[in-house]
C-alpha positions in Angstrom: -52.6 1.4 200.2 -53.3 -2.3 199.1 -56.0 -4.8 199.0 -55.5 -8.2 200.2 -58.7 -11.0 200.9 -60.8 -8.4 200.2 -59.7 -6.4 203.2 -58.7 -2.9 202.6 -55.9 -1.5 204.4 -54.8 1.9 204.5 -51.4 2.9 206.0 -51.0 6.7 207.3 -48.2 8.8 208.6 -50.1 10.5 211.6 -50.9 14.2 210.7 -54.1 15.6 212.7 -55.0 15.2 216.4 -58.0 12.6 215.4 -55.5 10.3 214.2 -53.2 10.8 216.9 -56.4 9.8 219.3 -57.0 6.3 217.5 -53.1 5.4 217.7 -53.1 6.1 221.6 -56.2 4.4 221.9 -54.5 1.3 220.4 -51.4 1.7 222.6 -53.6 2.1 225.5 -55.4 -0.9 224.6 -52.2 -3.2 223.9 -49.9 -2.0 226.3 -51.1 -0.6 229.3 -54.4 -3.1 229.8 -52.6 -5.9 227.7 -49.6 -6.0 228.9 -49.8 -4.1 231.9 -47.2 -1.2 231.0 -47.6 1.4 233.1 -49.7 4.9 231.4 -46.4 7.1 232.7 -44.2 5.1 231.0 -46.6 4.4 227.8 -46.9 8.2 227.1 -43.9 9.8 227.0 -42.2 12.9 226.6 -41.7 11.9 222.8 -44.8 11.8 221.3 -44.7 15.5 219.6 -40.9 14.9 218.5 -41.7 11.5 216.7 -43.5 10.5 213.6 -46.6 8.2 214.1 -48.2 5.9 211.9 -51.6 4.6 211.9 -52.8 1.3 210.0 -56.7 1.2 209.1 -58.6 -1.7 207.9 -61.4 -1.7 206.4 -61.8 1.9 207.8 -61.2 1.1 211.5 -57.9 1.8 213.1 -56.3 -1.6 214.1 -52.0 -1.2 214.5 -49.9 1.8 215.2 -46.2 2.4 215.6 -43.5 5.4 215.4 -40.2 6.0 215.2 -38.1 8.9 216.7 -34.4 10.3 216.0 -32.3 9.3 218.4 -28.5 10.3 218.3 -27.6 8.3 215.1 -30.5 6.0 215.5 -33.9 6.3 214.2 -35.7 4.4 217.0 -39.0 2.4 215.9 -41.2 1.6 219.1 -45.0 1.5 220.2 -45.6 -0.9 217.8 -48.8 -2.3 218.5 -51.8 -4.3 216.9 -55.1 -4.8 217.9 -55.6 -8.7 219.6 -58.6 -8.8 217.4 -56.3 -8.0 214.1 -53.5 -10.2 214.6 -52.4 -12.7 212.4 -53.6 -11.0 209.3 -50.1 -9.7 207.8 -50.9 -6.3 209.5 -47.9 -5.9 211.1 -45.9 -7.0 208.5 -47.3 -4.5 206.0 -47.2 -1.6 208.8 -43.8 -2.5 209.2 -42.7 -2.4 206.1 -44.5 1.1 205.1 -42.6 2.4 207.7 -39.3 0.9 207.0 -39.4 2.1 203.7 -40.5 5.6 204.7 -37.8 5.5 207.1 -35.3 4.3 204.5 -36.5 7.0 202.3 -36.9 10.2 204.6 -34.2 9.4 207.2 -31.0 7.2 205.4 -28.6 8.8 207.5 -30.0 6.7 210.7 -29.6 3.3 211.2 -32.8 1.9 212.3 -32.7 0.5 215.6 -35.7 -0.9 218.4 -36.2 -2.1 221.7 -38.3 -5.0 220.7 -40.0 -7.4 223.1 -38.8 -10.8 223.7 -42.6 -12.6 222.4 -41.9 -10.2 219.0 -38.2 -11.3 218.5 -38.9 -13.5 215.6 -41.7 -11.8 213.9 -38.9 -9.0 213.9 -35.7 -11.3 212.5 -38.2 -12.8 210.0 -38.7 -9.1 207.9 -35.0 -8.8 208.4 -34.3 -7.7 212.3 -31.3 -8.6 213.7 -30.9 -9.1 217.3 -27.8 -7.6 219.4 -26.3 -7.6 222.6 -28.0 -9.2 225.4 -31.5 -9.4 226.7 -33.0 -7.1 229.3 -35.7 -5.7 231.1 -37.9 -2.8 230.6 -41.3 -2.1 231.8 -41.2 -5.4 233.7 -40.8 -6.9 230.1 -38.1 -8.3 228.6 -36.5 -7.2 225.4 -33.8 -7.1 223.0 -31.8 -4.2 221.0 -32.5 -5.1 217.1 -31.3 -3.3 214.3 -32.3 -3.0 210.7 -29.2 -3.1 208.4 -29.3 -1.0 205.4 
């Protein structure tokens, strides 16, 4: 937890059904009526196998994101953040949290994401780097990153 502006933000790893809610509400709120990702391919067949995290500030759930093991990769993905909440450092600290945890709980997987062409740089900017080429998925494009150790 930290306190920045006066603005308390909480970071969780996702362990109750309430908390599971609030991050699907966010997803469902970014990418499917955002961004116009289809709900089939939003909600997957991962959610139980992968750890979620929820970002709260000042009390009220604003960014989500979780990561899943993936042959040697520990894939991050569903990172999302409120329109409302943007441009506050949110996703930077959310990103972090779970970098760390992942660093810490999972050292044996090299963290890897499918990250969307508009988030590219907000990526390589906390230490992303970008490889092979640029595709499609979910009508959007994107590009394989990879956080080296």
């Amino acid at each position: 937890m930290c306190f920045d502006n006066f603005m308390k933000i909480e970071i969780v790893v996702i362990k109750n059904e309430d908390e599971k809610s609030k991050a699907l509400e966010i997803r469902r709120e970014v990418f499917i009526d955002e961004q116009g990702v289809p709900e089939d391919i939003e909600i997957d067949d991962f959610e139980s196998s992968s750890t979620h995290f929820l970002v709260y500030l000042d009390e009220f759930p604003v960014a989500t994101g979780r990561f899943r093991i993936k042959k040697s990769y520990l894939k991050f993905e569903r990172i999302a953040t409120l329109k409302k909440s943007r441009g506050q450092g949110i996703g930077n600290k959310l990103m972090e949290f779970m970098q760390n945890f992942a660093l810490k709980n999972f050292p044996e997987f090299l963290p890897a994401m499918h990250a969307q062409e508009s988030a590219v740089s907000f990526y390589e900017k906390i230490g992303w780097i970008g490889v092979g080429d640029r595709y499609e998925e979910a009508g959007i494009i994107h590009q394989t990153m990879i956080y080296p150790p």
